[in-house]
N, C-alpha and C positions, 0 to 999 in steps of 0.2 A: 246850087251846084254841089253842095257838100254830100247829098244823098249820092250823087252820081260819081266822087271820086273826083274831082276835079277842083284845084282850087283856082284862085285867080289871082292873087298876088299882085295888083296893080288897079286897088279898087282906089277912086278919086273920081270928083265930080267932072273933068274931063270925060272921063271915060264911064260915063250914065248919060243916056238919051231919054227921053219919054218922045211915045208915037204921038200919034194922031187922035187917040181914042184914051191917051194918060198913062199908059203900059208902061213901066220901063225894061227898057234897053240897054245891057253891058253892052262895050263896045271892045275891039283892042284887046283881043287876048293871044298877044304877044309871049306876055311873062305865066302863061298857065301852063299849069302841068297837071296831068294825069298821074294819080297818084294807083298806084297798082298790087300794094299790098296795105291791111289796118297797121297802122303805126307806124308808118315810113315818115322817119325824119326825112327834110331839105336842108343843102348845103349853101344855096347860092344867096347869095347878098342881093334881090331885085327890089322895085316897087321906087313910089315915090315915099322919101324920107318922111314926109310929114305926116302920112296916113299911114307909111308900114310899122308894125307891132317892132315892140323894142328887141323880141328874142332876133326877129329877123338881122337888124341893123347890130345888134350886139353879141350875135353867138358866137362861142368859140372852140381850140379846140377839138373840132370836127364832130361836134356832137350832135349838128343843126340843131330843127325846130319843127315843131308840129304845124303844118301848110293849114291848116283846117282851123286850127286857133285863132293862128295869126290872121286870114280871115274873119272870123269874124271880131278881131282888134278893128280892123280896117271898117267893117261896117259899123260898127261901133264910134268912132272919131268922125265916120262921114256923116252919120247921125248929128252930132253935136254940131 
């Protein structure tokens, strides 16, 4: 989704499916947002705590964070 401008912000093993054939499946995107210009910081505080990137849970300030980073923090920890 990062080619496409969109991030997702609520990556956790909840919310992954695999079909029928092993494909996987996000699910639940509630917390996405289309991102509409390159470099557009986010301001909002979502996700689950234990899979979101520390900028998310820790920014300040009003400076946000990069939604596309923080991403791939998230696939990153759901890896491990």
């Amino acid at each position: 989704m990062l080619d496409q401008n969109i991030v997702y912000r609520d990556l956790k093993p909840e919310n992954v499916l695999l079909d029928e054939r092993g494909h996987v499946k996000l699910i639940d995107f509630g917390l996405s947002k289309i991102i509409n210009e390159e470099g557009e910081r986010l301001k909002t505080v979502c996700g689950t705590p234990g899979y979101a990137a520390p900028e998310i849970l820790l920014h300040r300030n009003g400076v946000g964070y990069d939604g596309k980073k923080a991403d791939v923090w998230s696939i990153g920890i759901f890896i491990c």
